[in-house]
N, C-alpha and C positions, 0 to 999 in steps of 0.2 A: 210789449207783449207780442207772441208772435203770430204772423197773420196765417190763416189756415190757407194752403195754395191746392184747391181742389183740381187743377191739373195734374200737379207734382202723384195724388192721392188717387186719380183715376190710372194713372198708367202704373204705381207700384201693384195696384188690386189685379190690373189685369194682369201684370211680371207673374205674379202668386198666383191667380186661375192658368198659365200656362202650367207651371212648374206643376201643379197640381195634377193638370190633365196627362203631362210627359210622366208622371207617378203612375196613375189610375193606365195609364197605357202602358206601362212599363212592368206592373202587375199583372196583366194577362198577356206578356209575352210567352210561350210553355219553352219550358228548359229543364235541363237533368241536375236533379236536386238529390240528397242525400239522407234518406230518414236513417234517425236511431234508432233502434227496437229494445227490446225487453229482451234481458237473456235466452237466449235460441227458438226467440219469437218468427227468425226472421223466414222460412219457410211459410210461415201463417198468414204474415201481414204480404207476401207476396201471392200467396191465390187470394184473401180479399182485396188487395187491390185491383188484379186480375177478374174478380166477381164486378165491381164497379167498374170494369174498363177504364182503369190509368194504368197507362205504360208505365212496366218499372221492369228493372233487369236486375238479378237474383243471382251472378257468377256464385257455380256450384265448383269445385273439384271433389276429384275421386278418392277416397280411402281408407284401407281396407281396415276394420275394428275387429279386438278379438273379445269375446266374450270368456264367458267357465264354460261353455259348453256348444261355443261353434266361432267362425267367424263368417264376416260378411262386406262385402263392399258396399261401402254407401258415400253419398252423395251430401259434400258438408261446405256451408257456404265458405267461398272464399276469404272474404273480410266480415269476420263474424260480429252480429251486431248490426251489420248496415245494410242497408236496400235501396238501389237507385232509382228514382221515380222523376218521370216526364212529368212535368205540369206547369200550370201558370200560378203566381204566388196567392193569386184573387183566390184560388182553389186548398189554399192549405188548407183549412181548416175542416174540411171531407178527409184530408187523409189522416191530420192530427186525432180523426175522433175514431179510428179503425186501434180495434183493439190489439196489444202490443206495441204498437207506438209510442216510443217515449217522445220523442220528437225530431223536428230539425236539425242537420247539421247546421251551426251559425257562429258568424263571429261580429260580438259588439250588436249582439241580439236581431240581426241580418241574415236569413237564409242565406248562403254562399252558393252559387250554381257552378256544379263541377263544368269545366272545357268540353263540348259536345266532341271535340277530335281526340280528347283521353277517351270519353269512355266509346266512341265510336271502334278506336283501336282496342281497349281491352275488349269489347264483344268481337272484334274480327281477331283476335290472337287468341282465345279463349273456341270458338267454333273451326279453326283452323285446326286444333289436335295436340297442339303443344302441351304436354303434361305442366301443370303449374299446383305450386305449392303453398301455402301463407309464408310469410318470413317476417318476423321481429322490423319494424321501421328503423334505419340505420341514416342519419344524417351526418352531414361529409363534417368532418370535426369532431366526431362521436369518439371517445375511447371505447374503443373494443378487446376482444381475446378471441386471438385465435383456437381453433377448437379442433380443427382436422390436420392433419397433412402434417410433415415434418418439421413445420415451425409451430405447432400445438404447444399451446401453453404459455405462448410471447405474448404481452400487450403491445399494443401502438392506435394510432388512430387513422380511422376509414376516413379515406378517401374519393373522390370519383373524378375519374380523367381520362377523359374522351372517350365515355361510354361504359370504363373496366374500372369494376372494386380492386381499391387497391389500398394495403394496409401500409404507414410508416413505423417502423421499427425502429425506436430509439434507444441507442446502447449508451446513457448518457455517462458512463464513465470514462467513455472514450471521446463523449461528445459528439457522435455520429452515427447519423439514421441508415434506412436502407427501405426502398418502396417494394413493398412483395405484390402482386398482381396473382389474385383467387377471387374463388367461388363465391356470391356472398354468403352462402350455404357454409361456407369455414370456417365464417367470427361470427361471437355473438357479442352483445352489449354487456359491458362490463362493471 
């Protein structure tokens, strides 16, 4: 039978009161988190957040709508659907109950906290003036079509090399590609 060794038993209890405590501290660290919204909730949920004082960041771009009977410039979230919020995770459930929320970005049921140096750069590239646009998500091995410019209407697959979208164009009857370097504004997902 085996003997119970109440040393072995004090020191795994206190391992787990650490791990526990490096948890409960690790929850109220604040970082920039990722909510989801309700379809074109996301203006709304960003002045209530803004009413409760949590930092969130809201990138808007400009453009221009036409109606039957006028047009107008307006102001449309960038990445539609989402709103970046400062906070510690102790606190989710204050912004989970703000209406239009659907919830967290997460993976494997873990909020994900975006890189403070991405979105610190998208708010300083975004206040800088730069015209910016949405564009389709394009991952490098994607088959695409190109869609402008004199190679319109080719497929091959995106690329990205050393900074520049670049499409390969396979002529497989020849058995030989060719790298076009464009806009990513020129392919779309195919």
């Amino acid at each position: 039978m085996p003997s119970f060794d109440s040393e072995k038993y004090a020191s795994a209890a206190a391992k787990a009161g650490r791990d526990r405590l490096s948890a409960k501290q690790e929850s109220s660290v604040t970082r920039w988190y990722v909510v989801y919204t309700r379809a074109r909730h996301e203006k709304s949920v960003s002045a209530q957040l803004d009413r409760i004082t949590i930092q969130n960041f809201l990138p808007l771009y400009e453009a221009l709508h036409r109606w039957k009977d006028r047009r107008a410039r307006v102001k449309i979230p960038l990445f539609a659907g989402y709103v970046f919020v400062r906070m510690a995770l102790c606190n989710q459930l204050q912004v989970l109950q703000i209406p239009g929320v659907a919830r967290l970005v997460s993976f494997d049921g873990q909020p994900v906290a975006v890189p403070e140096a991405e979105l610190v750069a998208l708010q300083r590239g975004l206040t800088s003036g730069v015209r910016v646009n949405p564009h389709p998500y394009l991952a490098a091995g994607r088959q695409v079509q190109i869609t402008k410019g004199p190679f319109a209407g080719l497929k091959g697959v995106f690329v990205r090399r050393k900074g520049l979208c670049r499409v390969v164009v396979s002529l497989h009857v020849i058995k030989s590609s060719i790298a076009l370097e464009m806009e990513a504004d020129d392919v779309s997902a195919s």
